[in-house]
DRENRO-419205 format. One line per 4 residues: for each residue x, z, y of C-alpha. Coordinates in Angstrom, 3 decimals. Layout:
X/Z/Y; ... $
END
This chain:
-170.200/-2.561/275.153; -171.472/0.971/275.602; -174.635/0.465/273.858; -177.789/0.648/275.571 $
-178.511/4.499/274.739; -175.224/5.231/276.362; -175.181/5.790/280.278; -172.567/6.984/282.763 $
-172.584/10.290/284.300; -174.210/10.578/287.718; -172.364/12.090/290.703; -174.525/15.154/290.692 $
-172.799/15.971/286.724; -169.620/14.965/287.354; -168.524/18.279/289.075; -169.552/20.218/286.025 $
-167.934/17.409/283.775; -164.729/17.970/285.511; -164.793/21.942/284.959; -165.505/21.214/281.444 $
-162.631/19.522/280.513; -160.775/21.544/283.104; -161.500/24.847/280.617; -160.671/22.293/277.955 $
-157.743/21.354/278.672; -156.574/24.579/279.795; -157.417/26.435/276.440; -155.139/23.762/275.383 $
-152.334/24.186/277.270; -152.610/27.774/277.227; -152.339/27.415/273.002; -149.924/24.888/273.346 $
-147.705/27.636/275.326; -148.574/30.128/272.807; -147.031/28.328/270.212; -144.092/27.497/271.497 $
-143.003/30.427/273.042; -144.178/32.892/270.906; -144.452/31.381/267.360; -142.082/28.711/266.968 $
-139.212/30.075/265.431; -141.331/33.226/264.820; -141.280/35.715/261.323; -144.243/34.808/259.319 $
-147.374/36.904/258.618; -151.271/36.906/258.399; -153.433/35.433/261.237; -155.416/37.835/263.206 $
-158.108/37.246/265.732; -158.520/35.874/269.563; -157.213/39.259/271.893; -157.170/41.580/269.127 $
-154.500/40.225/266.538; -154.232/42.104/263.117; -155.480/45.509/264.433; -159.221/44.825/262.562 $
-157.058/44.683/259.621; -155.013/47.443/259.221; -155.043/50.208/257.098; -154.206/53.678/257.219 $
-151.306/54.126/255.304; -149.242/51.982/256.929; -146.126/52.385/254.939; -147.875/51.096/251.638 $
-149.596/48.180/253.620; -147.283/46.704/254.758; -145.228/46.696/251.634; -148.124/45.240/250.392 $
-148.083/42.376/253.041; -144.572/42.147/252.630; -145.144/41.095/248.877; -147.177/38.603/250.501 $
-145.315/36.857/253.395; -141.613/38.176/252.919; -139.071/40.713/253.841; -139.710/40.075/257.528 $
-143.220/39.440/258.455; -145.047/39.506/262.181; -148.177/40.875/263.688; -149.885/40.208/266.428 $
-151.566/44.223/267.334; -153.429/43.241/270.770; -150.792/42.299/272.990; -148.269/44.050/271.551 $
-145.721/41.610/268.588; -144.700/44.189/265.531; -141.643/43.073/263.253; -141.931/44.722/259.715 $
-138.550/44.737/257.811; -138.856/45.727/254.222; -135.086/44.296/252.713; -131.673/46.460/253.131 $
-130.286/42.742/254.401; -132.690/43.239/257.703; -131.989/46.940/257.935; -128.351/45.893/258.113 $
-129.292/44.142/260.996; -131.326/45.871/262.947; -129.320/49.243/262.349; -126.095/48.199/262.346 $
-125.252/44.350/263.249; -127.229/44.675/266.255; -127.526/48.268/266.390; -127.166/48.235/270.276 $
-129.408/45.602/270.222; -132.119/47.733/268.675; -131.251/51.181/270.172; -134.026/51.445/272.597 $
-137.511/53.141/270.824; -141.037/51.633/270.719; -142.804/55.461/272.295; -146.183/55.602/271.338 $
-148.434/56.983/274.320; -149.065/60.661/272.096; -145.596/60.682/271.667; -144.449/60.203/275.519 $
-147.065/63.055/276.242; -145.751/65.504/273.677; -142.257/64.910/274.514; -142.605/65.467/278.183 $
-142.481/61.840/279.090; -139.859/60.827/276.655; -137.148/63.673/277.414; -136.236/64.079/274.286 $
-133.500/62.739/271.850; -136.319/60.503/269.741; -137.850/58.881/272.339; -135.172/58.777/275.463 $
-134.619/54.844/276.005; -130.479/54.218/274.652; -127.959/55.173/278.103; -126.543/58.075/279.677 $
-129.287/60.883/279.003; -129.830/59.903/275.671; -125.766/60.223/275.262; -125.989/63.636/276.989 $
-128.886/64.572/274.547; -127.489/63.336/271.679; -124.391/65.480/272.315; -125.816/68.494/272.725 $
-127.776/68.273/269.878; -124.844/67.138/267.335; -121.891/69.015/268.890; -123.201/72.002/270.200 $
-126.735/72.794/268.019; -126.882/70.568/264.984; -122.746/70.308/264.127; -121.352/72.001/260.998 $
-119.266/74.827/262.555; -123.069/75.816/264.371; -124.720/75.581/261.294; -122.232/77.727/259.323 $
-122.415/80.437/262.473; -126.274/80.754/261.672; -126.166/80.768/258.103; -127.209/84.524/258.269 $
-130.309/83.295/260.355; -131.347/81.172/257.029; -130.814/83.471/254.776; -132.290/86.248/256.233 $
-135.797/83.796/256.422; -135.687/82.600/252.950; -135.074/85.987/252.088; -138.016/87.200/253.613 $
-139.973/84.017/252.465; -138.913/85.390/248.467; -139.632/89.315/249.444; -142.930/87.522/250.810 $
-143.685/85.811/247.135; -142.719/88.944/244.863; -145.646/90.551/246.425; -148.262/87.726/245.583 $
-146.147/87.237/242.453; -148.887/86.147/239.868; -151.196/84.160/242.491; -152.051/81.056/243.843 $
-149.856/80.539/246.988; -149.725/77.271/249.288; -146.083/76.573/248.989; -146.158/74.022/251.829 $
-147.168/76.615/254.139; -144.501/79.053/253.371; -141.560/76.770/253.368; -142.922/76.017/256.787 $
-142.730/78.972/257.957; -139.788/79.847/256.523; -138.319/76.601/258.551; -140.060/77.149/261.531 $
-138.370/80.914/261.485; -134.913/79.841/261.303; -135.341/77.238/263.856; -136.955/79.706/266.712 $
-133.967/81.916/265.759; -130.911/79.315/266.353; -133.387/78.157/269.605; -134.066/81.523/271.177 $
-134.093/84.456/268.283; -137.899/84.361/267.344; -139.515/84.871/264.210; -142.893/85.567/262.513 $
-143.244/88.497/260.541; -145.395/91.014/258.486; -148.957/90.562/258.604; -148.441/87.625/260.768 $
-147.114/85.604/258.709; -149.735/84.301/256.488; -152.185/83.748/259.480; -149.605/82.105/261.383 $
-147.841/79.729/258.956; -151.211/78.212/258.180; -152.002/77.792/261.985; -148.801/77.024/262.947 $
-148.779/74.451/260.225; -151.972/72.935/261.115; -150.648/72.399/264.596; -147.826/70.243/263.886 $
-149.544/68.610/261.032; -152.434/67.332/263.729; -149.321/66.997/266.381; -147.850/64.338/263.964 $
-150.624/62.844/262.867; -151.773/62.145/266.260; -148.435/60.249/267.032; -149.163/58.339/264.199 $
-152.799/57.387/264.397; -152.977/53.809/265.872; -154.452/54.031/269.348; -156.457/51.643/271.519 $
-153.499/52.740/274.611; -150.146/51.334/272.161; -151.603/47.551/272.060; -153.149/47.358/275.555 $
-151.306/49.305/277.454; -153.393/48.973/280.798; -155.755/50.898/278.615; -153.917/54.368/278.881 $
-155.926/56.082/281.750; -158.941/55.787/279.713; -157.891/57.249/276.527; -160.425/55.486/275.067 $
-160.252/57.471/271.631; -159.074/60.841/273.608; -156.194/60.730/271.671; -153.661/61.616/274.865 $
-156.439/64.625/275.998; -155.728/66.217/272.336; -152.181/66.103/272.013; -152.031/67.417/275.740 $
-153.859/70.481/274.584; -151.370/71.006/271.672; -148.626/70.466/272.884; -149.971/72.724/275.716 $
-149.861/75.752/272.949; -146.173/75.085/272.890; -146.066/74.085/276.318; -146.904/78.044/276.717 $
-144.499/79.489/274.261; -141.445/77.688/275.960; -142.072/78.856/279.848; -142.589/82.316/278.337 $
-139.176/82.210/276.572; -137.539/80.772/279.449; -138.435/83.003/281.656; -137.836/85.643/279.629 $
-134.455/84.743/279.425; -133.561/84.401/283.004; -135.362/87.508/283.958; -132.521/89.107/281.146 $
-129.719/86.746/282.753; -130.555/87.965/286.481; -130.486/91.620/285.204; -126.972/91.097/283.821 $
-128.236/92.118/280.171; -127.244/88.859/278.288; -128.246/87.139/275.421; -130.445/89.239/272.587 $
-128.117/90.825/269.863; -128.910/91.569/266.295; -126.906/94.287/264.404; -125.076/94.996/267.603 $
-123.570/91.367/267.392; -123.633/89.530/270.257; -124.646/86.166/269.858; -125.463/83.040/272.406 $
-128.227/80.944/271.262; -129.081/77.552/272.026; -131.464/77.973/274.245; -129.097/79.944/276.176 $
-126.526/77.174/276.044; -129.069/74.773/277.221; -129.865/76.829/280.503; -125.962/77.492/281.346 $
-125.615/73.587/280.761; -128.415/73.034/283.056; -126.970/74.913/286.036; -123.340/73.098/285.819 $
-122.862/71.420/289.054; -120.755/68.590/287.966; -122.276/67.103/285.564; -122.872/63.787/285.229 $
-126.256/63.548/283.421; -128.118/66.822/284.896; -130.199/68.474/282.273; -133.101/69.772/283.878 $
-135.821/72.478/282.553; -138.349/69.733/281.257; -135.084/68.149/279.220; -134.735/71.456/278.149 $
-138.277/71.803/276.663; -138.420/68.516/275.226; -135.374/69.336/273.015; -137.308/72.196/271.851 $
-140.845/70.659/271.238; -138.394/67.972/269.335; -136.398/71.005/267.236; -139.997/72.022/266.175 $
-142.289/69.589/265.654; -139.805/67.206/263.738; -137.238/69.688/262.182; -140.314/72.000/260.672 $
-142.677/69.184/258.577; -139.691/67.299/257.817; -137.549/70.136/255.872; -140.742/71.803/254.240 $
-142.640/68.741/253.494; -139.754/67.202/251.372; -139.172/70.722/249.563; -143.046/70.965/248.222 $
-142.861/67.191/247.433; -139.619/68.120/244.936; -141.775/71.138/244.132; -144.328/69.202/242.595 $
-142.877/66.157/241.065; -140.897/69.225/238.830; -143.938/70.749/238.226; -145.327/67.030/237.042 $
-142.121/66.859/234.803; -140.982/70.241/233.745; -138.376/69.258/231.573; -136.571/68.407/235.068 $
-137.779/72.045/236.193; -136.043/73.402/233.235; -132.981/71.680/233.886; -132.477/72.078/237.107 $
-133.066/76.280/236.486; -130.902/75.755/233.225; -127.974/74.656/235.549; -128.774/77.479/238.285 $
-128.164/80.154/235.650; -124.721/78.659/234.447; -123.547/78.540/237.834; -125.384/81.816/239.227 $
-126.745/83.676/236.736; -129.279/86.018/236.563; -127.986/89.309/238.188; -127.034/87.294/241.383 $
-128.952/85.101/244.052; -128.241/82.161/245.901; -126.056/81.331/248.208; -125.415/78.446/250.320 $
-121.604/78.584/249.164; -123.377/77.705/245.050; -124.948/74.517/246.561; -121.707/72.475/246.206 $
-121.760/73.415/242.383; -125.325/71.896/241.939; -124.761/68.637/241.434; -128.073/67.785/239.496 $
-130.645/70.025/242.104; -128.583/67.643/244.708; -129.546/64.841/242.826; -133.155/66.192/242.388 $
-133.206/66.455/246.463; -132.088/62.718/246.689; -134.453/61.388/244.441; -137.331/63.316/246.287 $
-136.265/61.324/249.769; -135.897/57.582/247.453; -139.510/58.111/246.487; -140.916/59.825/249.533 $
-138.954/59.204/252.440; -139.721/62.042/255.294; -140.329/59.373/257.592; -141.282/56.094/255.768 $
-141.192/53.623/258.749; -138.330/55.011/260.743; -138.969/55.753/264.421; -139.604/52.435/265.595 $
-137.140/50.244/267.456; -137.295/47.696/270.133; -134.894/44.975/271.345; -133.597/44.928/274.703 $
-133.226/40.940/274.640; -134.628/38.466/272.261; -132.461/38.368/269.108; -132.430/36.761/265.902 $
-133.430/38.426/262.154; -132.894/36.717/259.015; -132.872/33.541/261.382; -136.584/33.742/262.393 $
-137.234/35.189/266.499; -137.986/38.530/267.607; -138.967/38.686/271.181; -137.665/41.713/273.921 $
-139.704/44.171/273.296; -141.123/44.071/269.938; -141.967/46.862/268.096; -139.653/46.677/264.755 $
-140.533/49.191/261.918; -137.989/49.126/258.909; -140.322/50.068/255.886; -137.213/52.530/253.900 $
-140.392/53.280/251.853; -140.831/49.560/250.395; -136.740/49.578/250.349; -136.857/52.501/248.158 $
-139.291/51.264/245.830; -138.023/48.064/245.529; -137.627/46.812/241.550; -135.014/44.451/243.090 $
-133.076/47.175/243.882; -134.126/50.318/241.613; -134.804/50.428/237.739; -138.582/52.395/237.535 $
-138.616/52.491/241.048; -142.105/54.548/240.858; -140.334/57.264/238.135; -138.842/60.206/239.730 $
-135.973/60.363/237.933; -133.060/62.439/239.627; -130.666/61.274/236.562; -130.115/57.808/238.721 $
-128.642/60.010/241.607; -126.457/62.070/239.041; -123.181/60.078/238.467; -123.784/56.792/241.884 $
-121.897/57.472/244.283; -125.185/56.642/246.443; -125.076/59.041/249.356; -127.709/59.411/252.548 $
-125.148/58.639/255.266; -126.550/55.618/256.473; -123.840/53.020/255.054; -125.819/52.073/251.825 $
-129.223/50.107/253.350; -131.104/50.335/250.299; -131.432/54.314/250.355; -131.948/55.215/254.122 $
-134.052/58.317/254.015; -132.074/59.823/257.313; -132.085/55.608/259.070; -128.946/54.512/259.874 $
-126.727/53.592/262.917; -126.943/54.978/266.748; -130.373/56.612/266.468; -129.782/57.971/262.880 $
-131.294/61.560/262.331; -129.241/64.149/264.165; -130.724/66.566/262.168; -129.540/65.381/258.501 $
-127.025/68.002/258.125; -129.411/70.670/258.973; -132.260/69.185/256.727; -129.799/69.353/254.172 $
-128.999/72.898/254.204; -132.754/73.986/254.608; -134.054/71.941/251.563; -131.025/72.478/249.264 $
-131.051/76.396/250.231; -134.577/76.738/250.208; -135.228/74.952/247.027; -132.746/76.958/245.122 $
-133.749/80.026/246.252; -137.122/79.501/245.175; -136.448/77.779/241.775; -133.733/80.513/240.668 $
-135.712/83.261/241.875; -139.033/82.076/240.206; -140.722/80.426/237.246; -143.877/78.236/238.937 $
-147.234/76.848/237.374; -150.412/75.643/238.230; -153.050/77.618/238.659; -155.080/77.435/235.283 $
-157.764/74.149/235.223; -155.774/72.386/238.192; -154.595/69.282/238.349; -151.216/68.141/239.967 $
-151.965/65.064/242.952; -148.778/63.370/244.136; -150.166/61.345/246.466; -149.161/60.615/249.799 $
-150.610/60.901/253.771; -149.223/58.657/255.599; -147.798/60.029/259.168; -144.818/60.124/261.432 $
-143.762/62.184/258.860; -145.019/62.198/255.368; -146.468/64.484/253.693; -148.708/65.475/250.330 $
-152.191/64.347/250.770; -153.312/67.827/248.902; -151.090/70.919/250.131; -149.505/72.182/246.894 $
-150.747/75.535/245.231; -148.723/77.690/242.493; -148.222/80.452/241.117; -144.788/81.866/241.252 $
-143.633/84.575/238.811; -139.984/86.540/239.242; -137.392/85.550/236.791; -135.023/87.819/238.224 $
-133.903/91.606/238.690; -136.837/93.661/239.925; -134.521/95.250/242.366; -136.074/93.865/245.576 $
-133.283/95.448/247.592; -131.325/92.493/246.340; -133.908/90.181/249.136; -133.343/92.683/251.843 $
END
């Protein structure tokens, strides 16, 4: 029956038979398992390999891969990154759902391991799990640092910066400047100044906007970088790439900065000399509210003194790149189109004129320069995958599973450049913005520049005022051009937050008075 070649195992193989098809049928079962529980019912998206998933496969700007993939396998597509399951939504009708039909669903964030370590172990408003601190957080920032009334106190503070950032210009007027460096700065000034009244000035200030500069740009892009410790997570304590033992050293710089501040300010508190004062005007900054909140008794949620620094590591590192990066992006898609340049001065000169400068009060009056600022954020969003979310329970999306714990990106980049939902989608043109009542308050899910829902950006209203003032300022106050033989690159780095792949440099010339008294 068997044949005569065939024979049956002897007793001394059957032992090693039996593992065989032991291993066998456990691979089996263990794919069998696989299936079910994690892929039936699962988003679709491109096979990876054994252990490793998709991470082979990626590429380094994320935001325009995975728009790519999304072409390829839909609006909501998985991958597999080591152990870790990644939900990419790229349609406003999944951004509805993760950001506002199951916004509590979603509220908790996916921390990458550079992240946790710059912001002291996730004390901060961006990466603080969704509960009671975040709430407290969240509060503080909005009501008492980030709210209108606040902003409208400080409003000398930014003036007085951009002020010094256009006395700054008039003396290289007629050379090549890095704009991106200066707006930084300029940024980075008024923020230290609401946060505890420090600035950079004089001969510092070229030095230390490029430096200063270079540190958040590596800060970011370290967050950003994919690392080894994300997708295996028993991996952390080697640091395999040394990605945590660099951003430990950076944010050690800051680190530095803060406990000096700090304890600056108590020593002032315990000699009964208050808060600093500028023109003999008393003034409380935040950083001052932040320590008396800190030492009320009753509170609920206790803010403590590493809280305290993680809110300002958070006010720096995300309010500073953000603010200046989207300014020189505008910057140079006028320069790339200067009819729009010429328009947009054309409109500051009917509503200001030329024997004036800005104010914040003429921004209201610029409807087209607003419209120039929102088509900036359509085409490059300051953060083009959102901070990533993560479920607290399995949930549904567009009817396919997403698993607790996920890490969901919503691509507002691919949203924004969607021909489905934009005419040119790749042509800057700020007319589109002019007359729609399309605003960036988080209620229309095809332009979500600031996100959307619970864990929206606190700091819209204050990005706002900082690229609308900053961008006037410079525009009314100055023609720009390239430097002679250059050519203009748009292109994008892909990061936490975005920015030009080639810093911008131009050569500003005054258009106005050469009374410079005007800037002091």
């Amino acid at each position: 029956m068997f044949g005569r070649n065939m024979s049956l195992p002897n007793d001394d193989e059957l032992p090693l038979l039996f593992l065989k098809l032991s291993a066998l049928f456990g691979l089996i079962w263990c794919a069998w398992i696989y299936f079910f529980k994690y892929q039936k019912g699962s988003p679709p998206g491109p096979v990876g390999l054994p252990l490793v998933g998709y991470l082979p496969f990626l590429k380094p700007e994320l935001h325009t891969h995975f728009a790519c993939l999304a072409r390829t396998y839909g609006p909501i597509l998985k991958l597999m990154l080591g152990s870790k399951v990644a939900i990419v939504i790229s349609s406003p009708s999944g951004a509805r759902e993760v950001l506002k039909d199951q916004d509590a669903t979603f509220a908790n964030r996916d921390v990458h391991v550079a992240a946790v370590i710059l912001t002291y172990g996730g004390s901060d408003i961006v990466s603080a799990p969704y509960g009671p601190k975040w709430r407290m957080l969240r509060r503080v920032c909005v009501l008492k640092m980030l709210s209108r009334p606040t902003l409208d106190s400080v409003y000398r503070l930014r003036r007085r910066e951009v002020r010094e950032t256009v006395w700054y210009l008039r003396q290289h007027s007629g050379l090549p400047v890095n704009v991106g460096e200066q707006l930084f700065l300029t940024v980075y000034n008024v923020i230290t100044s609401m946060l505890w009244g420090g600035t950079v000035k004089g001969d510092e200030r070229a030095r230390l906007g490029a430096e200063l500069k270079n540190t958040v740009a590596e800060l970011t892009a370290l967050v950003a970088r994919p690392n080894i410790s994300d997708f295996y997570p028993g991996l952390v304590r080697f640091d395999l790439q040394g990605i945590q033992k660099r951003v430990k050293v950076l944010a050690g710089q800051f680190d530095r900065i803060f406990d000096e501040v700090i304890s600056q300010r108590l020593r002032i508190d315990r000699d009964g000399t208050g808060a600093g004062t500028e023109g003999g005007e008393s003034e409380k900054d935040f950083l001052q509210f932040l320590l008396e909140l800190k030492d009320e008794e009753d509170a609920k949620t206790p803010l403590t003194l590493v809280g305290i620094k993680a809110l300002l590591i958070n006010m720096i590192v995300n309010g500073t790149e953000t603010s200046s990066n989207t300014v020189e992006f505008i910057m140079a898609e006028m320069l790339n189109k200067p009819h729009i340049l010429r328009k947009a001065q054309q409109e500051l000169d009917d509503v200001i004129g030329k024997d004036s400068i800005v104010e914040e009060s003429h921004i209201s009056k610029l409807p087209y320069l607003q419209a120039v600022m929102k088509e900036s954020l359509r085409l490059h969003p300051p953060a083009p995958l959102l901070v990533p979310h993560c479920p607290s329970e399995d949930s549904l999306l567009g009817g396919f599973r997403v698993p607790k714990g996920s890490r969901v990106f919503v691509n507002v980049w691919a949203i924004h450049r969607d021909p489905t939902l934009w005419e040119n989608p790749t042509e800057f043109d700020p007319d589109r913005f002019v007359n729609g009542g399309v605003d960036y308050s988080g209620n229309d899910f095809s332009y979500l520049p600031f996100g959307s829902g619970r864990r929206m950006c606190a700091g819209m209203a204050m990005a706002e005022r900082m690229v609308m003032y900053s961008l006037t300022t410079l525009l009314h106050s100055f023609n720009w051009e390239l430097p002679k033989g250059e050519k203009l690159d748009l292109s994008e780095q892909f990061g936490i937050v975005l920015k030009k792949k080639l810093p911008l440099i131009a050569i500003p010339t005054p258009r106005l008075s050469d009374d410079l008294a005007l800037y002091k």
